[in-house]
C-alpha positions in Angstrom: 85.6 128.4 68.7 82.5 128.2 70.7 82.0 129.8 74.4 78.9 129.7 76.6 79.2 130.4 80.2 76.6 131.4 83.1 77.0 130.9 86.9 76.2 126.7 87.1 77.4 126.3 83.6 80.3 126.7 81.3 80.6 125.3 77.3 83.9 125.6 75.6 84.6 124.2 72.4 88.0 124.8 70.6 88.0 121.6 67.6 90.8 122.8 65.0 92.1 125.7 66.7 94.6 124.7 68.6 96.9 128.3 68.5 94.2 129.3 71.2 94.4 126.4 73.9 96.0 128.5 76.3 93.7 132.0 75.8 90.8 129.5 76.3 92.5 127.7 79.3 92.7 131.3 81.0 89.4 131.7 80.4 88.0 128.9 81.6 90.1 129.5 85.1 88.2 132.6 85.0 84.8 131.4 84.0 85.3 128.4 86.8 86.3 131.5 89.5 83.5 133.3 88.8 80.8 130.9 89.4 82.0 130.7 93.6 81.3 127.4 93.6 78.0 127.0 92.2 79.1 125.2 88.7 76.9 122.3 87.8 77.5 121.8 84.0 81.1 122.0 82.3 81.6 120.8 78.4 85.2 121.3 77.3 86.2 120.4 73.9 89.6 120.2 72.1 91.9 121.5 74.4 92.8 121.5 78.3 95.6 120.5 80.7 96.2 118.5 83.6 96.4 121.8 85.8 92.8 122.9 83.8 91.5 119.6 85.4 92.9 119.6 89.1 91.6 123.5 88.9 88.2 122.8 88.1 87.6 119.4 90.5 89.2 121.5 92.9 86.6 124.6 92.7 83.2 122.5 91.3 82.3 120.5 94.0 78.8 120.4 93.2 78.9 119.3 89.3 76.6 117.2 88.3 77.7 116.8 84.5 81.0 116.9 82.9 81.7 116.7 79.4 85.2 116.1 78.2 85.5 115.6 73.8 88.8 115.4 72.2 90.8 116.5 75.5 94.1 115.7 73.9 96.5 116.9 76.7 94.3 115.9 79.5 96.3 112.9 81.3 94.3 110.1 83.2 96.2 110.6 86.0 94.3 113.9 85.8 90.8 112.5 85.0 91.3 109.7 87.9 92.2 112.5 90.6 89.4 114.7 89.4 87.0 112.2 89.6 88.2 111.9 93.3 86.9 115.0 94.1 83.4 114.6 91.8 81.5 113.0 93.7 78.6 114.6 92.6 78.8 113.5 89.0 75.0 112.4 87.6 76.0 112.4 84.2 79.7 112.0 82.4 80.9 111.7 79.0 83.9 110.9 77.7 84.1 111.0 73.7 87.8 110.7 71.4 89.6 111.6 74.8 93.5 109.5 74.4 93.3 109.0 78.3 90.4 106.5 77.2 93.2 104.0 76.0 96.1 105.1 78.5 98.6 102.3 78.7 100.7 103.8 81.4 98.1 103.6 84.2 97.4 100.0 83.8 97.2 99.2 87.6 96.4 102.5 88.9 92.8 102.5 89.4 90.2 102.6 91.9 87.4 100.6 93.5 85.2 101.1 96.2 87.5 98.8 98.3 90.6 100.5 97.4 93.6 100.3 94.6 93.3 97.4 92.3 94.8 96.4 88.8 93.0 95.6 85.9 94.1 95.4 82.0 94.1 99.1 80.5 91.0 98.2 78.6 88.6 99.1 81.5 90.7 102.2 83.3 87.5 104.4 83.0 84.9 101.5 84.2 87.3 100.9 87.3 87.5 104.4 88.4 83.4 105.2 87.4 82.6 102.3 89.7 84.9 103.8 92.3 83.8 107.4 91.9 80.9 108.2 90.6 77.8 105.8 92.3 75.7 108.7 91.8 75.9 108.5 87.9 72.4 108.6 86.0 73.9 109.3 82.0 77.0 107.8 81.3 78.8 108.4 77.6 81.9 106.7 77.0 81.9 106.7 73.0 85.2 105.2 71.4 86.1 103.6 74.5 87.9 100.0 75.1 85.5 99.3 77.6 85.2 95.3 78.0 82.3 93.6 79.6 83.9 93.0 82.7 84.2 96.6 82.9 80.7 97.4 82.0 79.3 95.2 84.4 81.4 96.7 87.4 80.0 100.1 86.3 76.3 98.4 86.0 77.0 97.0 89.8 78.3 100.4 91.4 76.2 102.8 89.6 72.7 101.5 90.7 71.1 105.1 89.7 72.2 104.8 85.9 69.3 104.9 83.4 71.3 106.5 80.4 74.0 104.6 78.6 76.1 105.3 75.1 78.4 102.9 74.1 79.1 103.6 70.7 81.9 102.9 68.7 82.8 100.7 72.1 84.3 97.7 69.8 85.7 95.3 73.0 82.2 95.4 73.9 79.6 92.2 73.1 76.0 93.0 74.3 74.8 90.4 72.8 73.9 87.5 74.6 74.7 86.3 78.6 74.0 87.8 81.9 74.9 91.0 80.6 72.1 91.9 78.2 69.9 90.8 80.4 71.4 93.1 83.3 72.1 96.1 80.7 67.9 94.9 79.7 67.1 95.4 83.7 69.0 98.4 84.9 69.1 100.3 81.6 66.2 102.7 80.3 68.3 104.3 77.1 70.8 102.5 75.5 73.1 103.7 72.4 75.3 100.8 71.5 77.0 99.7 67.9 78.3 97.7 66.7 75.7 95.3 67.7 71.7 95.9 67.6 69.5 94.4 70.5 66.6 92.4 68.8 
C-alpha cells in the first residue's frame, strides 16, 4: 500500500491488498473532502467503487489528471458519468481497468452531438471525444481501442500532444490516413505492437 496526498493532489495505490479496499475508500473520501475543491491530480490503483467515483467527479471539478490502474470494481457506467462532470481533464490514463472492455454498455456512449452506439471496442474513445476536448496526455494501455475510435479521439481532442497506446492490439498504426494524422497532431507516441519507421 502506497498513500501520498496534499491539497491538489492525492496517490493511492493498493495492488494485492485487497482486505483494505474499503479503509482506503474512506480515506480517499476524506483526502478528496479535505482538498475544498482545489484537487488537480488523483492516481488510484487497485481498488475503488462506483460511489468512490461519482464522489470524487462530484467534489474535483478542477482536475486536470486522473489516473485510474487496475480499478477492478469501478463500472463504466461510473467512468462515463464521471467524465461528465471532468471537463477539465488534460491528461487521463486508463491502464488494466475491466471497464476498458465492458460489453454491457455497448450503445451507451457519448458524442459531442449527443448519445450514439458504437461496437464495445471503442466505449472509452466515444466518451474521450465527447468529454474530454481539453486532453493534452492520454494513456489507454491494454485497451480495445480500434482505429475508428482513435481517430474520433484525434478529431475532438485537438490539444493532445501525448499518446500511449500500448498493448492496444485492435489498433494498426501502420499505414493510411491515420499514421499520417497520429504523424501531424501527435508529439509523443508509445504504441506496440507495431514500430513507426
Amino acid at each position: 500500500m502506497d498513500c501520498i496526498s496534499g491539497d491538489d493532489h492525492i496517490r493511492i495505490n493498493n495492488i494485492g491488498q485487497p482486505n483494505r479496499d474499503i479503509k482506503l475508500e474512506k480515506m480517499l473520501f476524506n483526502a478528496i473532502d479535505r482538498s475544498d475543491g482545489r484537487l488537480i491530480d488523483l492516481d488510484i490503483q487497485g481498488f475503488g467503487s462506483d460511489e468512490l467515483c461519482s464522489y470524487f467527479a462530484s467534489r474535483s471539478c478542477q482536475l486536470k489528471r486522473l489516473r485510474l490502474a487496475r480499478c477492478r470494481n469501478i463500472s463504466a457506467r461510473a467512468v462515463k458519468e464521471a467524465f461528465e462532470k471532468l471537463s477539465c481533464l488534460e491528461e487521463l490514463e486508463l491502464t488494466d481497468c475491466p471497464f476498458q472492455n465492458h460489453k454491457v454498455i455497448t450503445t451507451v456512449k457519448f458524442d459531442k452531438f449527443g448519445l450514439i452506439s458504437e461496437t464495445h471496442d471503442d466505449v472509452e474513445a466515444f466518451v474521450i471525444a465527447g468529454k474530454l476536448p481539453e486532453l493534452r496526455r492520454l494513456h489507454l494501455t491494454k485497451s480495445r481501442l480500434t482505429n475508428v475510435g482513435l481517430m474520433k479521439i484525434l478529431d475532438a481532442c485537438p490539444h493532445l500532444r501525448s499518446l500511449d497506446l500500448r498493448d492496444c492490439f485492435n489498433l494498426n498504426l501502420s499505414q493510411g490516413n491515420l499514421r499520417k494524422r497520429v504523424y501531424e497532431q501527435i508529439k509523443d507516441i508509445q504504441y506496440l505492437p507495431y514500430k513507426f519507421t
